[in-house]
PDB file with SEQRES, HELIX, SHEET and CRYST1 records, atoms N, CA, C and O in Angstrom:
SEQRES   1 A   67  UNK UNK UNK UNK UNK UNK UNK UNK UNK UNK UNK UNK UNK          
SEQRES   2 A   67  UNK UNK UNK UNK UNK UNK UNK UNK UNK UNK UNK UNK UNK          
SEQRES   3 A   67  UNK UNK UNK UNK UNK UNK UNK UNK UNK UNK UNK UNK UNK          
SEQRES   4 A   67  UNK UNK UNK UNK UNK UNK UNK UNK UNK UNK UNK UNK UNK          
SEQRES   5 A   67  UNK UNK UNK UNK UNK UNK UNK UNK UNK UNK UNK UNK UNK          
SEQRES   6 A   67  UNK UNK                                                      
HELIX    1 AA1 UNK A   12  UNK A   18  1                                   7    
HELIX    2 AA2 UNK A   27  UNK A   35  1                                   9    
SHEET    1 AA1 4 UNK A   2  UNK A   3  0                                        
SHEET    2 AA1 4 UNK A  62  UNK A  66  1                                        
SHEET    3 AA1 4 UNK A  56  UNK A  59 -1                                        
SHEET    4 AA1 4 UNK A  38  UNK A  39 -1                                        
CRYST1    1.000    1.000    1.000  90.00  90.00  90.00 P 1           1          
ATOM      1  N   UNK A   1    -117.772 106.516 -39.868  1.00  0.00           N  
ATOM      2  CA  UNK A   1    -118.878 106.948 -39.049  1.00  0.00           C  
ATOM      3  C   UNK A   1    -118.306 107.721 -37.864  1.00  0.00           C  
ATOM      4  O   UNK A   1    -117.377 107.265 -37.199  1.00  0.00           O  
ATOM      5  N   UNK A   2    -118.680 108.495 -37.698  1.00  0.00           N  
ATOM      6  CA  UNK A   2    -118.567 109.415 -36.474  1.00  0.00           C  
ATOM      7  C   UNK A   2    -119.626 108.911 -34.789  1.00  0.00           C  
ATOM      8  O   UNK A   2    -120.707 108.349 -34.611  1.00  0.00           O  
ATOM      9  N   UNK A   3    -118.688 109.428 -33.983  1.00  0.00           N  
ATOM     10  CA  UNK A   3    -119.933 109.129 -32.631  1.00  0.00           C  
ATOM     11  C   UNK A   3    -119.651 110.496 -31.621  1.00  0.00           C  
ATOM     12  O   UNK A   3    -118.520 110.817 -31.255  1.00  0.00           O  
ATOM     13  N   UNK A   4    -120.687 111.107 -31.310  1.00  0.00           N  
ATOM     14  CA  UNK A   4    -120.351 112.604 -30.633  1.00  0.00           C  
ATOM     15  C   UNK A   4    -120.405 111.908 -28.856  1.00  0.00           C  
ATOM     16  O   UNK A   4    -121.384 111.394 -28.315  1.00  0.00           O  
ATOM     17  N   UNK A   5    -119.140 112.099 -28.318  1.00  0.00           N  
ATOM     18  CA  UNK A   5    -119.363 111.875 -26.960  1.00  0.00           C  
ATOM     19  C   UNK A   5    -120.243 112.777 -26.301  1.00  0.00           C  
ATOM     20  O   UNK A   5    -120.146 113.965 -26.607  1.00  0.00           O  
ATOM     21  N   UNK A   6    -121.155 112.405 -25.382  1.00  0.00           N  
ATOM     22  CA  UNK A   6    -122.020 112.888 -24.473  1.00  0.00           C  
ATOM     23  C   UNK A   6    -121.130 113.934 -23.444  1.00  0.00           C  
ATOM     24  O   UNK A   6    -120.910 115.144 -23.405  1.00  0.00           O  
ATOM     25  N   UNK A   7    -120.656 112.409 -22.424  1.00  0.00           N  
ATOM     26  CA  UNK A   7    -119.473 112.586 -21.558  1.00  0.00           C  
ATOM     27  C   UNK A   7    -118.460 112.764 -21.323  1.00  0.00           C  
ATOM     28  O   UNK A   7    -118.141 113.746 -21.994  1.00  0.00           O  
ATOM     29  N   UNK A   8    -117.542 112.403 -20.688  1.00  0.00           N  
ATOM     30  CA  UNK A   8    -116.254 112.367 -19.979  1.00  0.00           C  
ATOM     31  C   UNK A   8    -115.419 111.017 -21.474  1.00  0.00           C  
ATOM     32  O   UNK A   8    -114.305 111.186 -21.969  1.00  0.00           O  
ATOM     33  N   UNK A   9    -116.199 110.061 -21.764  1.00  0.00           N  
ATOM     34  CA  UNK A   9    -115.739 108.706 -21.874  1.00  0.00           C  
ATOM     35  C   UNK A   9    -117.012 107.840 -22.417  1.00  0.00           C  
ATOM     36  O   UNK A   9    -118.170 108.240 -22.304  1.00  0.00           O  
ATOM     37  N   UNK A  10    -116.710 106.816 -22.917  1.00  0.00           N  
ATOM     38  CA  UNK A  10    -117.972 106.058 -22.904  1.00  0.00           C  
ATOM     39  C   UNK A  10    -117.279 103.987 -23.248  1.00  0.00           C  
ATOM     40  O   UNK A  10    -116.682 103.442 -24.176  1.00  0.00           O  
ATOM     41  N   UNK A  11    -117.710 103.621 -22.192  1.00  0.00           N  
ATOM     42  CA  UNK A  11    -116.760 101.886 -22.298  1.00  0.00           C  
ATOM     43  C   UNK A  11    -117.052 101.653 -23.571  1.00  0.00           C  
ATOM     44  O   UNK A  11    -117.842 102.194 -24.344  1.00  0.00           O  
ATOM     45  N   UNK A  12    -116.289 100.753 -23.685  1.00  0.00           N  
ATOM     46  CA  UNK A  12    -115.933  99.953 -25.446  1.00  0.00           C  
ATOM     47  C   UNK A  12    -117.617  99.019 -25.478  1.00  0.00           C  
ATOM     48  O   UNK A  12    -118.265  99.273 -26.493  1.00  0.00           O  
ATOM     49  N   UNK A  13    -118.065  98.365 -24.825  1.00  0.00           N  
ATOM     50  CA  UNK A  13    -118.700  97.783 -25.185  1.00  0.00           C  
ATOM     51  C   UNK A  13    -120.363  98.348 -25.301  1.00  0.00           C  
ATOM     52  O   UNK A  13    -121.374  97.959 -25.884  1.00  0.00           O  
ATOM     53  N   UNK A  14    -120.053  99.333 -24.514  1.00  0.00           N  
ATOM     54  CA  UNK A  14    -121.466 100.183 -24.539  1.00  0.00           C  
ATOM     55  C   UNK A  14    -121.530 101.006 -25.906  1.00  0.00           C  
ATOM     56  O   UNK A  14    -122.384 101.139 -26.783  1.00  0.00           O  
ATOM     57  N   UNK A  15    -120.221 101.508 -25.688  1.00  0.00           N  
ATOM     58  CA  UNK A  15    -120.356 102.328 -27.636  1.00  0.00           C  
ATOM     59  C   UNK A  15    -120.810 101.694 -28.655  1.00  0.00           C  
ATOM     60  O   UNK A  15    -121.538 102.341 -29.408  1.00  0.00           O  
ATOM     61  N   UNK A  16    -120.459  99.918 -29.067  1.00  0.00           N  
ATOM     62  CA  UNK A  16    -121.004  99.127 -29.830  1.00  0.00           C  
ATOM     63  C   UNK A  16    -122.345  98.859 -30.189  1.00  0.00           C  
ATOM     64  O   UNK A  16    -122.840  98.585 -31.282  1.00  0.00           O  
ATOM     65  N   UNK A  17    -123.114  99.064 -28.439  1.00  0.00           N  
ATOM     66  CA  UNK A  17    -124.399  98.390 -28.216  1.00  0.00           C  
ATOM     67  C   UNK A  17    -125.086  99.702 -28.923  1.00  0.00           C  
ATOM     68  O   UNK A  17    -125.915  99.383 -29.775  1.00  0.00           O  
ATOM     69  N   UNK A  18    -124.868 101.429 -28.700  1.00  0.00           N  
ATOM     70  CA  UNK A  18    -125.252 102.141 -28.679  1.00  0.00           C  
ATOM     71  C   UNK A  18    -125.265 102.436 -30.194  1.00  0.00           C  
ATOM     72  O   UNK A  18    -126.296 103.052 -30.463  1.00  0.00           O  
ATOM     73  N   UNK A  19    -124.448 102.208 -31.351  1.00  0.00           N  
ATOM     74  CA  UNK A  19    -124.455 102.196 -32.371  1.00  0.00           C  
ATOM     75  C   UNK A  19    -124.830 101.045 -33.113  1.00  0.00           C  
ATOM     76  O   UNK A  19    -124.581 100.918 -34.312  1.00  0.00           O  
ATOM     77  N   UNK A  20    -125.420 100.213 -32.428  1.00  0.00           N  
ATOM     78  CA  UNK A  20    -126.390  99.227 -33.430  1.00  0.00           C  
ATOM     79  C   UNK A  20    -125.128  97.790 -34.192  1.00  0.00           C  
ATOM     80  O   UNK A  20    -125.374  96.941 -35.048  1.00  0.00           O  
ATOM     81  N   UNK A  21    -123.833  98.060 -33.424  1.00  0.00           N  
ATOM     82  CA  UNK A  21    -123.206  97.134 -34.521  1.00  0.00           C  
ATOM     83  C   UNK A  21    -123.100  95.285 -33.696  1.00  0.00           C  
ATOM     84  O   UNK A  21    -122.523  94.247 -34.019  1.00  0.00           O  
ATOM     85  N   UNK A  22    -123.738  95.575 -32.882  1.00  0.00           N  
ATOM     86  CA  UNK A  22    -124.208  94.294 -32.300  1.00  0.00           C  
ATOM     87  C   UNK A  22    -125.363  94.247 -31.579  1.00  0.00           C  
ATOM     88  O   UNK A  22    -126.094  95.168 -31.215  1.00  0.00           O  
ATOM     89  N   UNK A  23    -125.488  92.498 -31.332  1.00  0.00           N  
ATOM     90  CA  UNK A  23    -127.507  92.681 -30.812  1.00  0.00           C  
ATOM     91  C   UNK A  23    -127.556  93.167 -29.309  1.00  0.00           C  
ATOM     92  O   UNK A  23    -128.585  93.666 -28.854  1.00  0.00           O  
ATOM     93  N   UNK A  24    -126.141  92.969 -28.372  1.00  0.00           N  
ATOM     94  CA  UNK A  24    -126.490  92.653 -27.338  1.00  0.00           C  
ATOM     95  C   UNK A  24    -125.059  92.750 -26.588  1.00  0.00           C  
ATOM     96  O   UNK A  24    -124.074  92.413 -27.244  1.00  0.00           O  
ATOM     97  N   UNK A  25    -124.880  93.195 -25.238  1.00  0.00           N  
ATOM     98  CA  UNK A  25    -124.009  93.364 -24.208  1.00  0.00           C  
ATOM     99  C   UNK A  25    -123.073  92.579 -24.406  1.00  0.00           C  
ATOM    100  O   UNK A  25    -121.887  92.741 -24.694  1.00  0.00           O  
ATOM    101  N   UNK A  26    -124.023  91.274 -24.138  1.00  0.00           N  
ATOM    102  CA  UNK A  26    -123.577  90.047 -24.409  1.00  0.00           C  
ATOM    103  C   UNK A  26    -122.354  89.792 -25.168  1.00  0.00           C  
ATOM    104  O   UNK A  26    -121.218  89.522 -24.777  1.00  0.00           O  
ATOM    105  N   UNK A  27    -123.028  89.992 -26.788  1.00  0.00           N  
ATOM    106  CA  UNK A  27    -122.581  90.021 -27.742  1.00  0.00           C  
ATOM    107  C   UNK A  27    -121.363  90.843 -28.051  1.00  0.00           C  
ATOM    108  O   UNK A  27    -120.520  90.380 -28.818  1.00  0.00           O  
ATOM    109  N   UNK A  28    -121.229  91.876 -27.581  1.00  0.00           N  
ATOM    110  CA  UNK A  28    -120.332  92.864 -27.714  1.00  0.00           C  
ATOM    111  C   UNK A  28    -118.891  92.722 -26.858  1.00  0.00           C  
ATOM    112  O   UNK A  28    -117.839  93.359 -26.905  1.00  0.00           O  
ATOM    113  N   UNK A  29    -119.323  91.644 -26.100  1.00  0.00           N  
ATOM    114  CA  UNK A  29    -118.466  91.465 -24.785  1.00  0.00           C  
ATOM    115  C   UNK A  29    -117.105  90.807 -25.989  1.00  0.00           C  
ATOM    116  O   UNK A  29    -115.965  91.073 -26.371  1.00  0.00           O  
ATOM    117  N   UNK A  30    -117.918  90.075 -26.133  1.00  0.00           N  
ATOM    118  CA  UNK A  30    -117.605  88.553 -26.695  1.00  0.00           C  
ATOM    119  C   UNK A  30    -116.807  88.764 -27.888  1.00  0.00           C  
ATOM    120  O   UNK A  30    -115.776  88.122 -28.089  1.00  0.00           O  
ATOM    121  N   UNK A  31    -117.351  89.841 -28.864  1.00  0.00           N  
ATOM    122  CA  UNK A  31    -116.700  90.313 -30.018  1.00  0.00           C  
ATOM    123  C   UNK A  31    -114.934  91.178 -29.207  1.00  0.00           C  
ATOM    124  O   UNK A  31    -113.844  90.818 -29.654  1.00  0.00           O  
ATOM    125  N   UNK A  32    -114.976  91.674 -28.678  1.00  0.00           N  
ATOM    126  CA  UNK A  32    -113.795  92.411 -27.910  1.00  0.00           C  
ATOM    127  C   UNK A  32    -113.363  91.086 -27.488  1.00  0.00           C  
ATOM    128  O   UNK A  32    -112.967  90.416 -28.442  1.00  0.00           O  
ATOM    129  N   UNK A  33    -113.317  90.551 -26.470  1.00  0.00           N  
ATOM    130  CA  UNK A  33    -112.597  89.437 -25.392  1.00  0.00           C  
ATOM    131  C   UNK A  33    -111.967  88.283 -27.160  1.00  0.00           C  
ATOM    132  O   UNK A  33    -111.156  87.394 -26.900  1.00  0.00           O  
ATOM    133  N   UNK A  34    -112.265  88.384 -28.218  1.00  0.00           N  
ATOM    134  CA  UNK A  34    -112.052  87.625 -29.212  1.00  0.00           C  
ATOM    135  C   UNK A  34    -110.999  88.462 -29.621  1.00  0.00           C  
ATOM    136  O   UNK A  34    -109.920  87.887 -29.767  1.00  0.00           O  
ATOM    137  N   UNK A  35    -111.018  89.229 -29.763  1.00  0.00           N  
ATOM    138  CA  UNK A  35    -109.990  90.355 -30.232  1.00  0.00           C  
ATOM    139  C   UNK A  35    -110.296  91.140 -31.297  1.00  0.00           C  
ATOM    140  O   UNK A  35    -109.503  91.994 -31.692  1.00  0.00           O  
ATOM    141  N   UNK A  36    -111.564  90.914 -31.911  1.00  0.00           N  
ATOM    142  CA  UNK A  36    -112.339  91.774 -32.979  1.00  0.00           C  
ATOM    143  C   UNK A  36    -112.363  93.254 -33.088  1.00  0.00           C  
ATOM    144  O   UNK A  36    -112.879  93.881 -34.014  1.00  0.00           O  
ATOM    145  N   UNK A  37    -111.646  93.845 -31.866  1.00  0.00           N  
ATOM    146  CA  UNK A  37    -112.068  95.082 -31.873  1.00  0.00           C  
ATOM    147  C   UNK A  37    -110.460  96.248 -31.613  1.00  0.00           C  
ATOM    148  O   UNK A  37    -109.634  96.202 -30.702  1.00  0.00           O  
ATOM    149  N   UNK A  38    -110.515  96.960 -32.528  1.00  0.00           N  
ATOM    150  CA  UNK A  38    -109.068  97.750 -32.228  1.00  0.00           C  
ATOM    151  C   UNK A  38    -109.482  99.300 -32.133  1.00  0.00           C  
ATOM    152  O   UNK A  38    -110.302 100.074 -32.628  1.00  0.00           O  
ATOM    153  N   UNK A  39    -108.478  99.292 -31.247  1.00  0.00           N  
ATOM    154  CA  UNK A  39    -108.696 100.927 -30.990  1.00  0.00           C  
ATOM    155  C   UNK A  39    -107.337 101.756 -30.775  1.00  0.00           C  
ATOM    156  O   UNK A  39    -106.398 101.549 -30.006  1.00  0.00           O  
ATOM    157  N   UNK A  40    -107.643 103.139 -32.072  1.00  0.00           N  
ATOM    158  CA  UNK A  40    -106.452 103.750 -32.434  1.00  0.00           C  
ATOM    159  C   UNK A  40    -105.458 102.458 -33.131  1.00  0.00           C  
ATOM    160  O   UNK A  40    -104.421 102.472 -32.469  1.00  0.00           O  
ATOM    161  N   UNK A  41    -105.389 101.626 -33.936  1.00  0.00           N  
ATOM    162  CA  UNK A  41    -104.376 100.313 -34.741  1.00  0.00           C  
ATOM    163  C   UNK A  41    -104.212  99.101 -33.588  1.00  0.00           C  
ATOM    164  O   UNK A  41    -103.646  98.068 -33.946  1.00  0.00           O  
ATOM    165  N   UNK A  42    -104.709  99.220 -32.188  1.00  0.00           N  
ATOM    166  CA  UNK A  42    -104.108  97.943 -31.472  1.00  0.00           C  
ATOM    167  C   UNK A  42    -105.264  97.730 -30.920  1.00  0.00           C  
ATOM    168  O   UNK A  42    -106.201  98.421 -30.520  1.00  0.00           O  
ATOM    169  N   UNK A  43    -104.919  96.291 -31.002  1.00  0.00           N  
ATOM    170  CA  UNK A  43    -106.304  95.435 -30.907  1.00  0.00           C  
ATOM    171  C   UNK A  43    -106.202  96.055 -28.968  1.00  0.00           C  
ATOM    172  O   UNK A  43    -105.255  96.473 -28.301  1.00  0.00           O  
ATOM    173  N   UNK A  44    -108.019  95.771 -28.564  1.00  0.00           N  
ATOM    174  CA  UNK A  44    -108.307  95.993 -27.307  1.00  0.00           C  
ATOM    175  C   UNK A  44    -109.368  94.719 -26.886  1.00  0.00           C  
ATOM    176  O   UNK A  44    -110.482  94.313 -27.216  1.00  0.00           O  
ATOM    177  N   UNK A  45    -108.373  94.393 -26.020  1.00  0.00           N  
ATOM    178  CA  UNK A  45    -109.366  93.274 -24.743  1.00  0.00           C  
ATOM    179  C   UNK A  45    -110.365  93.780 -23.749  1.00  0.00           C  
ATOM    180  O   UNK A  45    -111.334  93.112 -23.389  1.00  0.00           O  
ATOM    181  N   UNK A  46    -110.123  94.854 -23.364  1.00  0.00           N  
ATOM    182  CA  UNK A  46    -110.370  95.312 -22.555  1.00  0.00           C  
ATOM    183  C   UNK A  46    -112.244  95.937 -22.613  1.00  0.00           C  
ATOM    184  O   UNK A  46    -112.647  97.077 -22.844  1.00  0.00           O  
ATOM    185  N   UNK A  47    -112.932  94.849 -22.350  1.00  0.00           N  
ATOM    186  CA  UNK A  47    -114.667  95.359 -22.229  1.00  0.00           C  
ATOM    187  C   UNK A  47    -114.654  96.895 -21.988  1.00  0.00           C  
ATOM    188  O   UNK A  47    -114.999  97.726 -22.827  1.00  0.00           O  
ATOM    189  N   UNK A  48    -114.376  97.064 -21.203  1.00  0.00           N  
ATOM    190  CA  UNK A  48    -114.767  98.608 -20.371  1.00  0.00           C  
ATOM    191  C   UNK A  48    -113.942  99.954 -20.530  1.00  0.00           C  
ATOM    192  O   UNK A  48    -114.168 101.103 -20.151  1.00  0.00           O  
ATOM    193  N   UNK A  49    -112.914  99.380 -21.226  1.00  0.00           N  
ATOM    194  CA  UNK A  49    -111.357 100.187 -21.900  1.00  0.00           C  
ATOM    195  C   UNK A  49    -112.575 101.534 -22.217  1.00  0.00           C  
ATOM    196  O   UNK A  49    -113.617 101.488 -22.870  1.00  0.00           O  
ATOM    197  N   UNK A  50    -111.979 102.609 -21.511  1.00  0.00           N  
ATOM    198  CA  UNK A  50    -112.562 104.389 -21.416  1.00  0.00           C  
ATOM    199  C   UNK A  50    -111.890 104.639 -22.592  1.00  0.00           C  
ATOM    200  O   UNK A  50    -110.670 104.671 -22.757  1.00  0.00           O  
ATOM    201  N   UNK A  51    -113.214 104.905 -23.811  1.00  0.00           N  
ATOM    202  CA  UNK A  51    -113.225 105.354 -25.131  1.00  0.00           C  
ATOM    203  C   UNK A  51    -113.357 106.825 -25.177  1.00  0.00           C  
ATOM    204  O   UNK A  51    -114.525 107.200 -25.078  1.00  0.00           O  
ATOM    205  N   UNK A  52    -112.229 108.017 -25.334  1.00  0.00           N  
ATOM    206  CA  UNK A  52    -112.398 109.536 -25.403  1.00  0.00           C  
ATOM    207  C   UNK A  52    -112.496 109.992 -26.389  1.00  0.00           C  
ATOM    208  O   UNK A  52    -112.114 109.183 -27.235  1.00  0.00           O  
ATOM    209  N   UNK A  53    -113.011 111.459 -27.079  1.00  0.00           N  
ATOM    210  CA  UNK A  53    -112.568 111.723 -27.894  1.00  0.00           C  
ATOM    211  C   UNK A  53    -111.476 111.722 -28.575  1.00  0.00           C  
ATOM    212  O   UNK A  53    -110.577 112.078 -27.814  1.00  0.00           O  
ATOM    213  N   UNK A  54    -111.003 111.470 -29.797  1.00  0.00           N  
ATOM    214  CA  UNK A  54    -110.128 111.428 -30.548  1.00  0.00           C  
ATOM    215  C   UNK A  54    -109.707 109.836 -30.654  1.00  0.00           C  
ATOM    216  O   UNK A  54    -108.643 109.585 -31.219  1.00  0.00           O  
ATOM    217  N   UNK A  55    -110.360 108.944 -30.225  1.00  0.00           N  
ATOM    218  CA  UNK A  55    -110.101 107.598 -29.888  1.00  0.00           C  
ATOM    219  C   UNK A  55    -110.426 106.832 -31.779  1.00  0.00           C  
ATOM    220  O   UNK A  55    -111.252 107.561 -32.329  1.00  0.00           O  
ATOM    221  N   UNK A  56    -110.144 106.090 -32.377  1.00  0.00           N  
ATOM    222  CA  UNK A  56    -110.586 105.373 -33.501  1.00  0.00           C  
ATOM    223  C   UNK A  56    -110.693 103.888 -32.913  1.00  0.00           C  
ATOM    224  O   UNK A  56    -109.849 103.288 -32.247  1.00  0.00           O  
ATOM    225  N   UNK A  57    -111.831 103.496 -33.296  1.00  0.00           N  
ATOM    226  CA  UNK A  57    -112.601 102.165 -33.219  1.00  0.00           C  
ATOM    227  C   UNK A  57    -112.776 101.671 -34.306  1.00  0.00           C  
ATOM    228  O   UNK A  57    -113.455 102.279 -35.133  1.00  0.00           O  
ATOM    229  N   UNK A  58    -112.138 100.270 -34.641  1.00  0.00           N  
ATOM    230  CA  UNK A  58    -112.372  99.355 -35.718  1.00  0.00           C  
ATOM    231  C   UNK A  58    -113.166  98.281 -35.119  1.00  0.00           C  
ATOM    232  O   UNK A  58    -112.870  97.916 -33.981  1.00  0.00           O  
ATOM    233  N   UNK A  59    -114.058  97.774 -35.693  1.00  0.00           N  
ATOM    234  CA  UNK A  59    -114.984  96.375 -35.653  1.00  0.00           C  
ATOM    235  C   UNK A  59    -115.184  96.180 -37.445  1.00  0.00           C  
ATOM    236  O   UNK A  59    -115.538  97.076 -38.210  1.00  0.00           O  
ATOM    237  N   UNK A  60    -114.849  94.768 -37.817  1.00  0.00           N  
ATOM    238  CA  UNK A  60    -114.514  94.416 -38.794  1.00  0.00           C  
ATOM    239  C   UNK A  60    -114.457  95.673 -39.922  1.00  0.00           C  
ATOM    240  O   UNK A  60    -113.563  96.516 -39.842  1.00  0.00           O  
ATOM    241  N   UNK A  61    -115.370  95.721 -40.858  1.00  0.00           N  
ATOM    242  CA  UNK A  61    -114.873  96.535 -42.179  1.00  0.00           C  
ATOM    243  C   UNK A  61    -115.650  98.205 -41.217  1.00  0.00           C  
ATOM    244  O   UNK A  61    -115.399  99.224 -41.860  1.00  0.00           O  
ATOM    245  N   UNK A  62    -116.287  98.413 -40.179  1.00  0.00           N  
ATOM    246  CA  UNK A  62    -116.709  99.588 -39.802  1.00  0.00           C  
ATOM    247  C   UNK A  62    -115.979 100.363 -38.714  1.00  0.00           C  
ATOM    248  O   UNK A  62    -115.628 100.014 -37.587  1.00  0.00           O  
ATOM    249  N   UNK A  63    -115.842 101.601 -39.416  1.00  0.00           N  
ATOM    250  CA  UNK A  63    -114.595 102.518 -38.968  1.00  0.00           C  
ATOM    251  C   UNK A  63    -115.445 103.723 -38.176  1.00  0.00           C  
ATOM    252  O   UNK A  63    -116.310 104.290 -38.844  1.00  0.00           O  
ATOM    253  N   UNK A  64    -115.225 104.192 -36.640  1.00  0.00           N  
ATOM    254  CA  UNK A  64    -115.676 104.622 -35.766  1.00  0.00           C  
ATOM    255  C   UNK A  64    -114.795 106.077 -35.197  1.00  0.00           C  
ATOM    256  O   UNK A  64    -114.042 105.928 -34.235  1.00  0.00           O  
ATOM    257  N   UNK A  65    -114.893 107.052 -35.647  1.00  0.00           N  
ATOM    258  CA  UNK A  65    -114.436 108.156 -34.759  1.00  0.00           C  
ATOM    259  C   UNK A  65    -114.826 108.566 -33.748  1.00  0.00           C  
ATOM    260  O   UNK A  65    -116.054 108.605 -33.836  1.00  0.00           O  
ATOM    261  N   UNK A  66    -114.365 109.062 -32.382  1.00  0.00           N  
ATOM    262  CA  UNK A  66    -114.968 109.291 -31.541  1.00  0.00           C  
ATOM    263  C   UNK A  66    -114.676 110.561 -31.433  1.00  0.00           C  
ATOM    264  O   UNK A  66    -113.474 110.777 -31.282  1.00  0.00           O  
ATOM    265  N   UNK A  67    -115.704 111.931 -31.469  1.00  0.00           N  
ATOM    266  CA  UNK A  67    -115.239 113.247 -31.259  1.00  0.00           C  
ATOM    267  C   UNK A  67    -115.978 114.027 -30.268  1.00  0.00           C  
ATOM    268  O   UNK A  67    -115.644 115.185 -30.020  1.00  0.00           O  
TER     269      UNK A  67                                                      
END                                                                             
């Protein structure tokens, strides 16, 4: 799946909420701080970690380009 940046950047956990792959902020927090979530092959803790173009986002089997 592809995601067209708007901006500058867009935080890790807002990109999630914004593509439907969780219910809730909340939720999204929680999936990252677990370690569920990698970006470019290494896992990311980081809630708010500035997602740019060319960035790759894994959350379980769904694969995320950012361009």
């Amino acid at each position: 799946m592809k995601f067209e940046l708007k901006d500058d950047y867009i935080e890790l956990f807002k990109l999630l909420k914004v593509l439907d792959l969780v219910d809730s902020g909340a939720h999204a927090k929680l999936l990252i701080a677990d370690g569920y979530a990698k970006r470019n092959g290494e896992v990311e803790f980081r809630k708010r970690a500035k997602i740019v173009s060319g960035d790759i986002i894994k959350i379980a089997e769904v694969t995320v380009e950012v361009v």
